[in-house]
Phi, psi and omega in degrees: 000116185295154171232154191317129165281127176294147174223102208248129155298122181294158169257011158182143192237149139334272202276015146275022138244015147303277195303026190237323166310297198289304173317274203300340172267333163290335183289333203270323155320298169317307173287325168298316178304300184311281173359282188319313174292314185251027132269329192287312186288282175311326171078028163294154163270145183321289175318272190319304182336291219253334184279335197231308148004269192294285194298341178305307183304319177305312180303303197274341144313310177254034158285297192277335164313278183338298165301317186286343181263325182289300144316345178267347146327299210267337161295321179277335181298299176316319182260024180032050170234147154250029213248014190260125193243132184322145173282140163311165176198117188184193176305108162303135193293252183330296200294337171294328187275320205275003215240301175280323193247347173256014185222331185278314178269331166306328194276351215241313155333315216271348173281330178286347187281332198291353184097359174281187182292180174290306181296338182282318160339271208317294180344301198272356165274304168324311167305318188294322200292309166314306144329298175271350149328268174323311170318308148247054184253353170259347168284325201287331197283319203278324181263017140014276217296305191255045179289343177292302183315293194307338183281330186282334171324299190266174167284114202298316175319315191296321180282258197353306178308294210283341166273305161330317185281321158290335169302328185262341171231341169245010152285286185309308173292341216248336177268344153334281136010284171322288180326276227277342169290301205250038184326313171298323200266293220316300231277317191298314159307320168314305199294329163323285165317337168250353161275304193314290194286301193298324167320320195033060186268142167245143186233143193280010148237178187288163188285286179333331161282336175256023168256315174296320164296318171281311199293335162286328178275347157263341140310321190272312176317307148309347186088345157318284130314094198234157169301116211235092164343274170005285223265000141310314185310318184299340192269347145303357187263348182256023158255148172179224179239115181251125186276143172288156154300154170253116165288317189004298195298334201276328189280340162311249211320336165273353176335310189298345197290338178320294175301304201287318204230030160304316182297342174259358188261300181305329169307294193262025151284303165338286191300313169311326208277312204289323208277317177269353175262343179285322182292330157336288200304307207283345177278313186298329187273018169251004173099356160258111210240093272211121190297109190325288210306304167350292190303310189297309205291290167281014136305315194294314161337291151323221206356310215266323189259005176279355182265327181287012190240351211129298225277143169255012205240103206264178184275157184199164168292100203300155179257154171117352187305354192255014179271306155343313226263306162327314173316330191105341191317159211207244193247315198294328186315315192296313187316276156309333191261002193269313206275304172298322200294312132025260185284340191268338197277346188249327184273346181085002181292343202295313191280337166304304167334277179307337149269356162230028143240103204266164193315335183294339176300344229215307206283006197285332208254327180279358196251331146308343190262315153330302157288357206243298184297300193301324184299298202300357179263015161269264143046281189273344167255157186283167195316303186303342158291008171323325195287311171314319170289323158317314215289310219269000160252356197269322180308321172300324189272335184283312172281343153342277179309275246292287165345265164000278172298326188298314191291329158299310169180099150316296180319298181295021185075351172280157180076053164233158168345302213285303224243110191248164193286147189199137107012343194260325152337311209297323186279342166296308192305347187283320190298356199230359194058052155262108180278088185290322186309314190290301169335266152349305167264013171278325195290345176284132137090025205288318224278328184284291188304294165349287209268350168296317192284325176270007165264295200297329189317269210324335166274317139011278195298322175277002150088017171226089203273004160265000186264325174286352168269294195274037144264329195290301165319339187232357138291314137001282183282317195296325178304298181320321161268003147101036176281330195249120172053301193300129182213164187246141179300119134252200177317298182238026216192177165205110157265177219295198190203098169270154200140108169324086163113004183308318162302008186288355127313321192247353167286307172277005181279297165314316175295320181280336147326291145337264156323347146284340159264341167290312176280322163309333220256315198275347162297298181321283151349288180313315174262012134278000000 
């Protein structure tokens, strides 16, 4: 009598090291990105970077690389498979842009207006970073249990539109932007990436790694990038070893950013939690079907010890698993890919890296990863919610432009002591038929407005005009107390204005709002 062949999962396979090129040129994008961002943007020092950051990031990559290849182990031995492959894992894409430009450079404007230094400025955007880090990361831990309730709450158009609307402007446009300053180096890795995904062109390396290999050899080649002794010498001085930190005291002492920046932490805590359950669904339905609470629950970890460690940037269950798992990819790629990241984020080796793949190399796959988000948010709701998913993006694109303009104009010498931001812009901007004021109040709370309003479309369209009153009504109070659209002058800036009744325009627009769908909903009623 032949006896059953056992089929126990390996911890490393041939072809994890196909999924293992992609995991890592996407984490390794991502780490160019912060490097980049928060010196360029931000004015961080190489020491905060590369001392305090970076190994925090290290921590929490190889919490969940780690777990997540072990349940996919411990699963397949159970369920006598070896064909079963670990979830993806890294930096969340969105929560790194939303983190830096709506929660890190306001705090860090608002310290230079305030008269401090440059280094302290940063000092106080690393803490705020640190903060809204950690917030969500106790929302993706605490709502484990209840990522289903939540997800049935809103209307997926309503979530989807509202990551789309930061995936399309300050992800997609800014690198767009790029590209087109730099059209030779730019245009050929994009088209490399978009024959790769959308194309489904195969290339005799992974497309992604070979769009990163041409944006290097047409950066150095063109001369974008050129050879500076100077400034190699300099990327060698942060290598060595950095043991991570424990922060507890700097996330005390920044506490209050919980309240000043709730409206951006709780959204994209939602979204990550909501966001990593989808991707679930999306393993199971590629056949590794895989225990939510478990999953939620150490994704929200990542995120907890990377703030407590440093790191301002939280972690997430990667979209893409059954692209992975089609690679042949398995347990080790997670493994591995936990272990380099690793090694590049605690030794500082990161910074070699980082000079001689400069961002233009790279950005074709964020700026995709952009388009990926805004199509899927069409895609993945049904068609007739279309109109909604505009609705639930315009808000995201109304704080864009605000930006935008406040940063013109800085450039133009306005938002200093001497030439300070005034209320008195707003009737010039008019003169051009710019309601900049509208601007301003889509941009408090967007991330709030966004899913209300592609929330309210969408019971609109399905004709259930009391579910579209008490979203409204509940915009209402989110207004009313200033989370949403009410904002304040500063030097150099205009934020967000928390407070009882500070919203009271736009709290009563919305309550008449309210009523107006109450009264369709009781006609309706009436005239069946």
């Amino acid at each position: 009598m032949e006896m059953p062949t056992t089929r126990v999962p390996r911890w490393f396979v041939r072809r994890d090291i196909d999924g293992l090129f992609g995991l890592v040129l996407d984490n390794f994008i991502q780490i160019l990105l912060i490097v980049n961002l928060c010196q360029g943007v931000l004015g961080f020092s190489a020491t905060l970077v590369y001392g305090r950051i970076l190994p925090g990031l290290a921590l929490s990559l190889i919490v969940g690389n780690f777990y997540y290849a072990r349940l996919a182990k411990e699963q397949g031995k159970r369920e006598q498979r070896d064909d079963i492959t670990a979830l993806p894992y890294g930096i969340n894409t969105v929560s790194l842009f939303a983190y830096i430009f709506l929660v890190m450079l306001p705090v860090k404007l608002a310290a230079l207006s305030g008269g401090a230094s440059g280094e302290q400025a940063a000092e106080l955007a690393w803490q705020a970073g640190l903060v809204a880090c950690f917030g969500s990361g106790l929302i993706e831990f605490a709502g484990a249990w209840l990522g289903e309730p939540l997800r049935r709450l809103a209307p997926r158009a309503a979530l989807l539109s509202t990551l789309s609307g930061i995936a399309i402007t300050f992800i997609a446009i800014g690198f767009l932007f790029r590209t087109f300053a730099s059209p030779v180096v730019g245009l050929v890795p994009l088209g490399v990436i978009l024959l790769t995904y959308f194309g489904r062109v195969r290339f005799a390396i992974p497309g992604g790694l070979l769009s990163v290999i041409l944006g290097i050899a047409l950066a150095w080649g063109t001369g974008l990038v050129a050879w500076e002794p100077a400034k190699f010498a300099a990327t060698l001085q942060p290598i060595g070893f950095y043991f991570p930190g424990l922060w507890l005291g700097k996330l005390w002492d920044s506490r209050l950013v919980l309240v000043d920046y709730f409206s951006i932490i709780l959204p994209m805590g939602l979204f990550n939690l909501v966001g990593s359950l989808q991707n679930l669904e999306s393993a199971a339905a590629a056949g590794d079907d895989y225990p939510a609470a478990p999953c939620l629950a150490v994704n929200g970890m990542g995120t907890l010890v990377a703030a407590i460690c440093g790191s301002c940037f939280p972690t997430t269950i990667y979209i893409g698993h059954p692209g992975w798992k089609a690679l042949g990819a398995r347990v080790g790629y997670s493994i591995l890919n936990g272990i380099i990241m690793a090694l590049l984020c605690l030794t500082g080796t990161v910074a070699i890296l980082a000079y001689c793949v400069p961002i233009e190399a790279g950005m074709a796959i964020v700026l995709w990863i952009g388009i990926v988000i805004v199509a899927q948010s069409f895609t993945a709701t049904p068609s007739h919610h279309a109109p909604a998913v505009v609705v639930g993006l315009l808000p995201g694109i109304a704080g864009w432009g605000a930006l935008i303009a406040k940063n013109a104009l800085r450039a133009a010498g306005l938002g200093t002591p001497e030439n300070p931001l005034t209320p008195a812009l707003i009737e010039k901007f008019k003169l051009s038929d710019t309601f900049i004021d509208g601007a301003f109040a889509l941009e408090q709370g967007f991330i709030f407005s966004a899913m209300i309003l592609a929330g309210i479309t969408v019971y609109i369209i399905e004709r259930k005009f009391r579910q579209a009153a008490y979203w409204s009504a509940i915009a209402a109070i989110i207004s009313w107390v200033g989370l949403m659209h009410s904002y304040r002058w500063t030097i150099a800036d205009t934020v967000v204005n928390l407070g009882w009744g500070t919203g009271a325009p736009w709290a009563v627009g919305y309550i008449l709002l309210a009523i107006l769908f109450f009264y369709v909903d009781w006609q309706e009623r009436r005239n069946k």
